[in-house]
N, C-alpha and C positions, 0 to 999 in steps of 0.2 A: 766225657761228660755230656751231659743230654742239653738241646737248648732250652730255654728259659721263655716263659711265657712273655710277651710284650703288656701290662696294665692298659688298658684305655684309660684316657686321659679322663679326667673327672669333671663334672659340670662345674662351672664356677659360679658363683654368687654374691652379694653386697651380705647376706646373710651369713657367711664364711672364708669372706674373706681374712680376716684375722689367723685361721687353722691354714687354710693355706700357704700362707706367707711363712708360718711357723714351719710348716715339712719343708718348705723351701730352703730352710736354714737347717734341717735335720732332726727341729725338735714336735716332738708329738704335745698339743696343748686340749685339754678338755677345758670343757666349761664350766664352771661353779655357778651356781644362785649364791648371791651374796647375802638372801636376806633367809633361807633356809640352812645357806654353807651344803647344801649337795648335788652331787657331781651331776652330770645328765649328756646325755650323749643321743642326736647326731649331732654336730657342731651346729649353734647358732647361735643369735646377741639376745635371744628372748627366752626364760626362766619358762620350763613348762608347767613351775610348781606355782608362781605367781605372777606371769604373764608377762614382767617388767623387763628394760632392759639391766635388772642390776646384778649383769653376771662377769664375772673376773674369766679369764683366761688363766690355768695353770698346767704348766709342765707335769706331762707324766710321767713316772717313773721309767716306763718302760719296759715291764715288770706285768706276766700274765697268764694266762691257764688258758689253756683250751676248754672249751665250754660243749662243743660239737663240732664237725669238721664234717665235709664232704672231698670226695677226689675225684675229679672229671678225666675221667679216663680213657673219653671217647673223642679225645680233642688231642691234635697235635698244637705243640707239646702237652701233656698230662698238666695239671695244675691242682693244688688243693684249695678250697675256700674254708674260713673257719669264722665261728664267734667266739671270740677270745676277752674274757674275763678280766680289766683292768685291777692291777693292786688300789686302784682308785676308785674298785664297785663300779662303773661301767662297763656294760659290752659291748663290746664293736664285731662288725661284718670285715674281716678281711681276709689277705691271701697269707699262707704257709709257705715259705722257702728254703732254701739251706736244707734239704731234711731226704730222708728216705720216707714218700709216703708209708709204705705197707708198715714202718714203726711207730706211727702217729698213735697217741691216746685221747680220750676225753681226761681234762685233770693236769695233763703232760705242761712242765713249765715252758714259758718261752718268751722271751725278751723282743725288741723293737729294733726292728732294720727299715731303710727305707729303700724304693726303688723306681725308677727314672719310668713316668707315664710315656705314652705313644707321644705326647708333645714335653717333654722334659720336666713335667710337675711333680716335684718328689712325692710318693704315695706313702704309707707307715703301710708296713708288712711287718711277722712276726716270721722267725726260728725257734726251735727248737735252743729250751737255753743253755749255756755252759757251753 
């Protein structure tokens, strides 16, 4: 088995701290506007659709599509990056694991794993699902 890329640890901020504290516990939380009810994604306490801070935290499914994917090929170890299409209508930037790059698809389902940053901050990574 080939080794495994090491994540860089993530910036922190008063702005996300809440999302953070949640991978820390294993669960992936997006944001909601409470006063439009939709989703919005990168994590923060401020609604980009009405500016306020009246936004809920909710767990996501877990649950997501490949949207586009890249594979760094050129780097020890190979790693894939992807935006991955939440069952919750946002998308996120993040990394592919568990997988055989060269059978990746756009479309291809894949579910939520986490994995331990350069300083031990659990990050959300996606597999391939099933």
């Amino acid at each position: 088995m080939s080794k495994e890329r090491v994540i860089p640890s993530p910036p922190m901020s008063v702005e996300h701290k809440e999302f953070w504290e949640a991978c820390s516990e294993g669960r992936l939380m997006v944001p909601r506007c409470r006063d439009t009810g939709q989703f919005f994604w990168y994590p923060r306490k401020v609604s980009p659709f009405t500016l306020s801070n009246n936004v809920d935290w909710v767990e996501a499914s877990g649950k997501g599509t490949i949207y586009t994917f890249s594979i760094m090929r050129r780097t020890d170890p190979q790693y894939a990056i992807a935006y991955v299409t939440l069952a919750e209508g946002v998308t996120v930037m993040t990394n592919l694991v568990d997988c055989d790059f060269d059978s990746l698809a756009i479309g291809q389902a894949v579910e939520l794993a986490f994995r331990d940053s350069e300083d031990g901050q659990k990050v959300p990574v996606f597999r391939p699902a099933g």
